[in-house]
VMD Tcl script that builds the backbone (N, CA, C; Angstrom):
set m [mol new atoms 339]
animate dup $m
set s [atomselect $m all]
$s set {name element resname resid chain x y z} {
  {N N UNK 1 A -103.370 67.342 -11.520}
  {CA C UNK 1 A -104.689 67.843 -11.861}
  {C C UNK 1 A -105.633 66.678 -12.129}
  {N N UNK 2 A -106.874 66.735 -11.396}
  {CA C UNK 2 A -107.949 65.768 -11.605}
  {C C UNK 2 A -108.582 66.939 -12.352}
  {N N UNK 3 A -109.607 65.922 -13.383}
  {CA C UNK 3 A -110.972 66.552 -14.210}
  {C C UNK 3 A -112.140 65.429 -13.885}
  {N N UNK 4 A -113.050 65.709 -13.129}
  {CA C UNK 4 A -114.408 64.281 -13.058}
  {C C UNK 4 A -115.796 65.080 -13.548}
  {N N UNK 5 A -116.348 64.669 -13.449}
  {CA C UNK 5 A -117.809 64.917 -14.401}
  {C C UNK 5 A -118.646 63.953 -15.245}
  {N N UNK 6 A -119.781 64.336 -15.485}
  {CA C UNK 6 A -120.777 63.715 -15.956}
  {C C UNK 6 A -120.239 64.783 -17.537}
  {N N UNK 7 A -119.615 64.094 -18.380}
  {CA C UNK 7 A -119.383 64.767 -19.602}
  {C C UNK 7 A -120.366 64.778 -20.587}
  {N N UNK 8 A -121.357 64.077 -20.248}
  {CA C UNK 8 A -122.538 63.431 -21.494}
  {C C UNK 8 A -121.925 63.230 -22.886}
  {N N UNK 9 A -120.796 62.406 -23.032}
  {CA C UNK 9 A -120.256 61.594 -23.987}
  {C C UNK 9 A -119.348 60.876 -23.368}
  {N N UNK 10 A -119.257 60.187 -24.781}
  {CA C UNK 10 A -117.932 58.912 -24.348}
  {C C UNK 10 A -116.547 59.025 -25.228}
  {N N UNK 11 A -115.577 58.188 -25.404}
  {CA C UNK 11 A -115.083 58.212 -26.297}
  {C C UNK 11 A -115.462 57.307 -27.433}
  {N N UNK 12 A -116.648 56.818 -27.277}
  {CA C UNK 12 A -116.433 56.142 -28.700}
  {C C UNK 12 A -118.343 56.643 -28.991}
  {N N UNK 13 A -118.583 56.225 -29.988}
  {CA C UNK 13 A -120.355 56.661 -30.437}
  {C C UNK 13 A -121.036 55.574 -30.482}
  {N N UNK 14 A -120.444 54.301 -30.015}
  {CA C UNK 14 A -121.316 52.835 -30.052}
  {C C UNK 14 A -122.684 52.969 -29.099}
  {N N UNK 15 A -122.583 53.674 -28.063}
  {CA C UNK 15 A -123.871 54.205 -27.694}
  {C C UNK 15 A -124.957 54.489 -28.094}
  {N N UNK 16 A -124.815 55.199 -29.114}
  {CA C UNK 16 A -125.793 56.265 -29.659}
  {C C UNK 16 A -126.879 55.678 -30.432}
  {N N UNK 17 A -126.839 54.593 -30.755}
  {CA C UNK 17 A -127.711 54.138 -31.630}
  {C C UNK 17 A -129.190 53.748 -30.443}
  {N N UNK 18 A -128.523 53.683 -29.146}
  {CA C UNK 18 A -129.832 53.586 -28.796}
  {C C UNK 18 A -130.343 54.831 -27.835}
  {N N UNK 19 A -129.454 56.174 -28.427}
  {CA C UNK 19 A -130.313 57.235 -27.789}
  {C C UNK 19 A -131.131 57.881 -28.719}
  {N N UNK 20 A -132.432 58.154 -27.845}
  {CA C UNK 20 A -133.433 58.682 -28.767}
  {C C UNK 20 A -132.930 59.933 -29.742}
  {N N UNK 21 A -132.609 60.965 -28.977}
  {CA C UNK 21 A -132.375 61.910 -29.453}
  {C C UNK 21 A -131.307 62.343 -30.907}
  {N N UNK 22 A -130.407 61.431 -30.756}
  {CA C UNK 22 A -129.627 60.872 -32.173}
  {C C UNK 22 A -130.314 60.356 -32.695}
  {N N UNK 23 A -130.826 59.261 -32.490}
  {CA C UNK 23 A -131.331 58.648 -33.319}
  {C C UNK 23 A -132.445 59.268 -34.161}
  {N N UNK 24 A -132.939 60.173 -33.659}
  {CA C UNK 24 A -134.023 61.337 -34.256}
  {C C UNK 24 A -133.403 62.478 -34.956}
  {N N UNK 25 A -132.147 62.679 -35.015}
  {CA C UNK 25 A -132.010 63.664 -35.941}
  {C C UNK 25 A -131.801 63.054 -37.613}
  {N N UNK 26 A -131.525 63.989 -38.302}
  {CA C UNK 26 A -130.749 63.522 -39.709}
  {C C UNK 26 A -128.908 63.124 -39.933}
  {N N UNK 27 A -128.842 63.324 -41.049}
  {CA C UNK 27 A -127.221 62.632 -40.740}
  {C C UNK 27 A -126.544 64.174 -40.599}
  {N N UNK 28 A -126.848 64.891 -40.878}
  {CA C UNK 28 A -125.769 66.160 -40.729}
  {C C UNK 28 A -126.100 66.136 -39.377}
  {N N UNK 29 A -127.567 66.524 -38.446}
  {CA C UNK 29 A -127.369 66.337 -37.095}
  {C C UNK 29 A -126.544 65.595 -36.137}
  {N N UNK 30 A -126.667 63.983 -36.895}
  {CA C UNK 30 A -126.149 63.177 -36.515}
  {C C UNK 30 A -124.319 63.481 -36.193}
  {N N UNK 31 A -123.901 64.362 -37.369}
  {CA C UNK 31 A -122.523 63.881 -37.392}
  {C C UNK 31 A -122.004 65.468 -36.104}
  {N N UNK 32 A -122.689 65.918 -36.184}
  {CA C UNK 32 A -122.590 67.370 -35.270}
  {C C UNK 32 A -122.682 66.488 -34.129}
  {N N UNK 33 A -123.803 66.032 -33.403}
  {CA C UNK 33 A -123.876 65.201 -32.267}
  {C C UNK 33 A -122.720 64.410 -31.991}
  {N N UNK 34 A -122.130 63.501 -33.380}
  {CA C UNK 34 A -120.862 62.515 -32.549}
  {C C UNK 34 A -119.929 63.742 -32.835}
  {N N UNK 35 A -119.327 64.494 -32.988}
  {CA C UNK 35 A -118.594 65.683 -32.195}
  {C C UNK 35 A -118.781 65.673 -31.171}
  {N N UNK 36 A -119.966 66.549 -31.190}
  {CA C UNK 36 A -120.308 67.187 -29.430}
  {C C UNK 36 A -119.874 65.816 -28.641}
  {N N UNK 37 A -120.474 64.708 -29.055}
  {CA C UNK 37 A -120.147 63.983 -27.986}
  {C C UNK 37 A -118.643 62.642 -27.487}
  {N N UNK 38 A -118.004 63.463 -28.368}
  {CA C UNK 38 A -116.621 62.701 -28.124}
  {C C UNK 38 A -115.438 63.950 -28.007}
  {N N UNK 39 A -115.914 65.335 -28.305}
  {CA C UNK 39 A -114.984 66.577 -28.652}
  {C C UNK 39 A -114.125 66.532 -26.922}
  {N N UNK 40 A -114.636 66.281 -25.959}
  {CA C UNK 40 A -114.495 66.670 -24.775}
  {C C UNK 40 A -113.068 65.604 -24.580}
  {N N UNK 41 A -113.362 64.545 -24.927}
  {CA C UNK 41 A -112.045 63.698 -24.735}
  {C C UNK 41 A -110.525 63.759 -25.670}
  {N N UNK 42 A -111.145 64.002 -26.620}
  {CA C UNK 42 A -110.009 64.269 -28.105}
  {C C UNK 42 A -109.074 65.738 -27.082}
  {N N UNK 43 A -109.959 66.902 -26.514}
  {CA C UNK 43 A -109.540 68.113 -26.419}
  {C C UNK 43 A -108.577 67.824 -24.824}
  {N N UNK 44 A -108.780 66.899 -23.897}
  {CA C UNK 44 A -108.543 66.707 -22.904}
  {C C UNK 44 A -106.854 65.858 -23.349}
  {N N UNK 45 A -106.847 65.155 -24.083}
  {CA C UNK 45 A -105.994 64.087 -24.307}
  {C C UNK 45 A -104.766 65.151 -25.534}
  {N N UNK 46 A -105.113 65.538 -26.087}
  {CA C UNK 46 A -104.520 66.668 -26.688}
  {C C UNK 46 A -103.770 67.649 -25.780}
  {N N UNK 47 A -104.429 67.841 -24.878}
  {CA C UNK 47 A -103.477 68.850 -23.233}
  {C C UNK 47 A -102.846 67.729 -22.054}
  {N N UNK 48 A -102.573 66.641 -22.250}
  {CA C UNK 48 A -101.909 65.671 -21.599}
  {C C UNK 48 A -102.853 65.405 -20.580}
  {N N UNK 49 A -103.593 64.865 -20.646}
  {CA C UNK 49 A -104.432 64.151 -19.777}
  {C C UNK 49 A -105.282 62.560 -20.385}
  {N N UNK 50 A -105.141 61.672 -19.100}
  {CA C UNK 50 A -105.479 60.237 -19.697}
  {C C UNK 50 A -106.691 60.320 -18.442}
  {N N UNK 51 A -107.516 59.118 -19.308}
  {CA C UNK 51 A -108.601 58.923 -18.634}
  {C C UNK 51 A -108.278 57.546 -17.705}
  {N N UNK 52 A -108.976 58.129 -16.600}
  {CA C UNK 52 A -108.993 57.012 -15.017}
  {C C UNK 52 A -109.187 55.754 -15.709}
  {N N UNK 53 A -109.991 55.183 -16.869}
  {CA C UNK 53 A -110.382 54.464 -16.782}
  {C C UNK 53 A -110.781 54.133 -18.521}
  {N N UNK 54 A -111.025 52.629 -18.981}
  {CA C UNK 54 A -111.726 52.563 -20.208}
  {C C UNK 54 A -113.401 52.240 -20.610}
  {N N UNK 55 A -114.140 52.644 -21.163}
  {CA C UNK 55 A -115.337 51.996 -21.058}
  {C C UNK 55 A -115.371 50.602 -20.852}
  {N N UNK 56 A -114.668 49.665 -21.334}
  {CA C UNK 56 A -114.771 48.234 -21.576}
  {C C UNK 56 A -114.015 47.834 -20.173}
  {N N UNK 57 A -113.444 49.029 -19.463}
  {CA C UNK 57 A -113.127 48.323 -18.300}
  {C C UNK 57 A -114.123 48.715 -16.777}
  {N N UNK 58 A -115.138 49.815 -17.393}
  {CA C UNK 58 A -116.167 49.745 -16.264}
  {C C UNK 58 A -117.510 49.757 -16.861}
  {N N UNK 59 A -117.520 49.217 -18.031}
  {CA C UNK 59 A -119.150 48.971 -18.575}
  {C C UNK 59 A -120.280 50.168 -18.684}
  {N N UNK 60 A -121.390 50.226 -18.220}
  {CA C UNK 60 A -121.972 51.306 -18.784}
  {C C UNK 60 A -122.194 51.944 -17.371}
  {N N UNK 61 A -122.184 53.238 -17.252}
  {CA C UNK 61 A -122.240 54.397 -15.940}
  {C C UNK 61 A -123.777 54.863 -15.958}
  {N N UNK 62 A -124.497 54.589 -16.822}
  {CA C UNK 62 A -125.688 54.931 -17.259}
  {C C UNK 62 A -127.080 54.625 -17.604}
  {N N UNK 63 A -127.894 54.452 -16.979}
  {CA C UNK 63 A -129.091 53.351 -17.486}
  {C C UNK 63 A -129.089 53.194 -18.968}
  {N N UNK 64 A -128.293 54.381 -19.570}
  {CA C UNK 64 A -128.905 54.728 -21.098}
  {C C UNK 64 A -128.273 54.007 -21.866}
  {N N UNK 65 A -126.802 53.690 -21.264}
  {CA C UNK 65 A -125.906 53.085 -21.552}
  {C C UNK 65 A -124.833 53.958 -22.047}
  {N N UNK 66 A -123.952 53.309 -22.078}
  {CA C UNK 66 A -122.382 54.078 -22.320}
  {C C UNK 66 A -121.915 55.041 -21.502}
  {N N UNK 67 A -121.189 55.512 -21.371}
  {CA C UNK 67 A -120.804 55.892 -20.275}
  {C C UNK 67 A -120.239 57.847 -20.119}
  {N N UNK 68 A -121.062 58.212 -19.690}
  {CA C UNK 68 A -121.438 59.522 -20.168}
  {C C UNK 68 A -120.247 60.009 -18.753}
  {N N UNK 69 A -119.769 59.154 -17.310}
  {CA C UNK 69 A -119.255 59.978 -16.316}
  {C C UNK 69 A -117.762 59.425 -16.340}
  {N N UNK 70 A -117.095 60.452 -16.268}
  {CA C UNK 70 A -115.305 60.289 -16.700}
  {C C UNK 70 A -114.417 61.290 -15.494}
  {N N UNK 71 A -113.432 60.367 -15.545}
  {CA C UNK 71 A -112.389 61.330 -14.660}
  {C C UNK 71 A -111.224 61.013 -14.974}
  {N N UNK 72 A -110.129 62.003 -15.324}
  {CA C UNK 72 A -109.119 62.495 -15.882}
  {C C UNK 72 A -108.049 62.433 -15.033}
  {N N UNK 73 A -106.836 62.583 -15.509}
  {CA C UNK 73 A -105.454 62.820 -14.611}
  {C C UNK 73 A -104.425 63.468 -15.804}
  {N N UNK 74 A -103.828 64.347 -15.202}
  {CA C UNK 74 A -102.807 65.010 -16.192}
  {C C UNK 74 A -101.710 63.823 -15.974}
  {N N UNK 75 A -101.602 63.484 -17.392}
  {CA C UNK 75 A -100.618 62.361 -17.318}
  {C C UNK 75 A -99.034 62.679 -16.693}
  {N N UNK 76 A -98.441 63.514 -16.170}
  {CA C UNK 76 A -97.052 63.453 -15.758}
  {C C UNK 76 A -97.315 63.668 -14.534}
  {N N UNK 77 A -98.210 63.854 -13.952}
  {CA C UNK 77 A -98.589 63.764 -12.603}
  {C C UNK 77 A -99.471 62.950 -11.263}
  {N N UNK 78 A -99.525 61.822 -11.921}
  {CA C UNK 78 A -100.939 61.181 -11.353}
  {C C UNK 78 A -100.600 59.573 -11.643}
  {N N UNK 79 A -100.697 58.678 -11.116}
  {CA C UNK 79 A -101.130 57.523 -11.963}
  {C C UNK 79 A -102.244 56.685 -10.994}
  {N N UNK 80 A -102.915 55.580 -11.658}
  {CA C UNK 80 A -103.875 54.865 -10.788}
  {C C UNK 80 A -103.389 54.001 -9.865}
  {N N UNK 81 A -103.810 53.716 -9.059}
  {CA C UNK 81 A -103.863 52.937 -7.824}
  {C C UNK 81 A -104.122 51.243 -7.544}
  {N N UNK 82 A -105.287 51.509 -7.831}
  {CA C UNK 82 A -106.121 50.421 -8.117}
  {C C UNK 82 A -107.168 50.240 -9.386}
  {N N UNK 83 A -108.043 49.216 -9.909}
  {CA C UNK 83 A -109.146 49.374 -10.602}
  {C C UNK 83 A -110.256 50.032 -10.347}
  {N N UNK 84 A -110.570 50.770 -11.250}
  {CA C UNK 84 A -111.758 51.921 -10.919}
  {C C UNK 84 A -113.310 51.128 -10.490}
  {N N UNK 85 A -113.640 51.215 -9.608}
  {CA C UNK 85 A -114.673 50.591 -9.110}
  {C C UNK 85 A -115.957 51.332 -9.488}
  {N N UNK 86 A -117.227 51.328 -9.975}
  {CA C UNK 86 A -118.500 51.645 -10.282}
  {C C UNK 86 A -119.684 51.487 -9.648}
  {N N UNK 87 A -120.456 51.828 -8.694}
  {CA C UNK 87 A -121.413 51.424 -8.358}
  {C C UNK 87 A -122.281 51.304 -8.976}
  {N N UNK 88 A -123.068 50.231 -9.730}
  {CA C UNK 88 A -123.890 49.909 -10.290}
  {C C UNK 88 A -125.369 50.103 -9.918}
  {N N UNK 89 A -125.712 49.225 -8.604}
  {CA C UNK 89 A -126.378 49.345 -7.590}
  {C C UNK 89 A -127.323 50.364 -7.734}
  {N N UNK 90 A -126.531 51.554 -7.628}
  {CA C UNK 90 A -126.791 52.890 -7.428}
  {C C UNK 90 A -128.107 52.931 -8.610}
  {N N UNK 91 A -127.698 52.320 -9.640}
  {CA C UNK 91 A -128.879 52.127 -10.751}
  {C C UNK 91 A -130.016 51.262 -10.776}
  {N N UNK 92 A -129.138 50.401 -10.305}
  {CA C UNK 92 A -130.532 49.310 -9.974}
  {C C UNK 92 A -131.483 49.976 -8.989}
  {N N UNK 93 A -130.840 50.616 -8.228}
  {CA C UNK 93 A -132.335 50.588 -6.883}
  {C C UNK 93 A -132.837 52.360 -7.684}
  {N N UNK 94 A -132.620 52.544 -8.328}
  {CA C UNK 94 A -133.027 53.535 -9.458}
  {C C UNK 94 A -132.698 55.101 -8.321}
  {N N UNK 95 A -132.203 54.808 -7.624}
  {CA C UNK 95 A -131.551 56.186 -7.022}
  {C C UNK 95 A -130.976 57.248 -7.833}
  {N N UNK 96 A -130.526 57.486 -9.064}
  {CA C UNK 96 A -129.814 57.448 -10.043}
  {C C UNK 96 A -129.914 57.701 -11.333}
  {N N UNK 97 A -129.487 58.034 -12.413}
  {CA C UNK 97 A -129.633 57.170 -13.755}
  {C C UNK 97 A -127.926 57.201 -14.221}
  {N N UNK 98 A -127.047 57.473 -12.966}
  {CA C UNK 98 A -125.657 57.142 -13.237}
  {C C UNK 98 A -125.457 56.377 -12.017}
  {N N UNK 99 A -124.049 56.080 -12.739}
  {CA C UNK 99 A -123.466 54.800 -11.053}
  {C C UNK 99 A -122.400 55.667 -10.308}
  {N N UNK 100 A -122.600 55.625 -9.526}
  {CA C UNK 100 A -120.816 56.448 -8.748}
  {C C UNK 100 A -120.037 55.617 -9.368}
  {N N UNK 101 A -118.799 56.157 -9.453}
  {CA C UNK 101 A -117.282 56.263 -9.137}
  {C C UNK 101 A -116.437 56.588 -8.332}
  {N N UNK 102 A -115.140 55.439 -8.611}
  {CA C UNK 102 A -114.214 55.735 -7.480}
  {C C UNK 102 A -112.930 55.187 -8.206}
  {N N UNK 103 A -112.236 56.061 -8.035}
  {CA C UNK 103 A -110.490 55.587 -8.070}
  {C C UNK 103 A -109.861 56.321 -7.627}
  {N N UNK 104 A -108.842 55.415 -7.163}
  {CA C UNK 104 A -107.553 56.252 -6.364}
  {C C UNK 104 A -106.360 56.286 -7.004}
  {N N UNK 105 A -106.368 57.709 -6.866}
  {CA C UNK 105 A -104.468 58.788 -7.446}
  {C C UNK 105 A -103.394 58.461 -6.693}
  {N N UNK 106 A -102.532 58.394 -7.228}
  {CA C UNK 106 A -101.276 58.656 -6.652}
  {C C UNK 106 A -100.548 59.859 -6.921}
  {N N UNK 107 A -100.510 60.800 -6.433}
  {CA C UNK 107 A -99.419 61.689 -7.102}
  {C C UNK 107 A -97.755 60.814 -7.207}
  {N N UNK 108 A -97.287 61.598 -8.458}
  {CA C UNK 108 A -96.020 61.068 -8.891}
  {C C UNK 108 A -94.832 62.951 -8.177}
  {N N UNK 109 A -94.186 62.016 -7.174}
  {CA C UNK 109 A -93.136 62.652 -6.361}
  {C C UNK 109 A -91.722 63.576 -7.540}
  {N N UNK 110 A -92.178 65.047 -7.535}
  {CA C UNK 110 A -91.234 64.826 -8.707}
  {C C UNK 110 A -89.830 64.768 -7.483}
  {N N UNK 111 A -88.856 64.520 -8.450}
  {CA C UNK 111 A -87.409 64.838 -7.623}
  {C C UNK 111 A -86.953 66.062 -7.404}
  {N N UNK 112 A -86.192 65.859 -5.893}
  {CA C UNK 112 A -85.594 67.574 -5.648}
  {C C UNK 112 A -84.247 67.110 -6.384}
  {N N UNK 113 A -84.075 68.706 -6.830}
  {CA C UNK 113 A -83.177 68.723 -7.602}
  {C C UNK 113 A -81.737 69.148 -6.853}
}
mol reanalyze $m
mol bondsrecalc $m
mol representation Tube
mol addrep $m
C-alpha cells in the first residue's frame, strides 16, 4: 500500500512559526493547529506505515516552507529504492507552490509457502 498527498503538515511544527495563519491565532488555537498538523502522521505510523522519506532528507516541498507533500509505504510491504528526489525547480519557475516528487518502491516478495 502507497499513501501520497499534499497532507498540509509535517511531522514536526518547526515550520509554523513562519505561517501566517498560526502565527495569528492564540495559544489554544495554536496548540489545536500543531495537532491538525502533525495528527496525519502519528495516525499513519500507528497502522504500520513509514514515510518515503525525512524532511531533513528532502528540505522544504513548499515555497512556505516545510514540507506539507508526503508519501507513505505500509512497512511489511514496500521498501525504497533509491533517494527520494524533489523537484525544486518546479518552485523556482513559480509553476507551483509545491515541488514534485519521486521515489521508487520495491515490493517485498512474500514467500510461497
Amino acid at each position: 500500500d502507497i499513501i501520497v498527498g499534499d497532507f498540509n503538515g509535517g511531522t514536526t511544527t518547526d515550520a509554523l512559526q513562519k505561517y501566517p495563519v498560526y502565527t495569528s491565532l492564540d495559544e489554544r488555537g495554536r496548540q489545536a493547529f500543531r495537532t491538525y498538523y502533525t495528527q496525519i502522521h502519528t495516525t499513519l505510523k500507528e497502522n504500520d506505515y513509514l514515510p518515503a522519506y525525512t524532511e531533513a532528507e528532502v528540505g522544504a516541498t513548499s515555497i512556505y516552507g516545510g514540507v506539507p507533500d508526503w508519501m507513505y509505504h505500509r512497512k511489511a510491504t514496500m521498501t525504497i529504492h533509491d533517494p527520494p528526489v524533489v523537484m525544486t525547480e518546479i518552485m523556482r519557475e513559480q509553476l507551483s507552490d509545491h515541488a514534485g516528487g519521486m521515489v521508487t518502491f520495491h515490493e517485498i516478495k512474500k514467500k510461497k509457502k
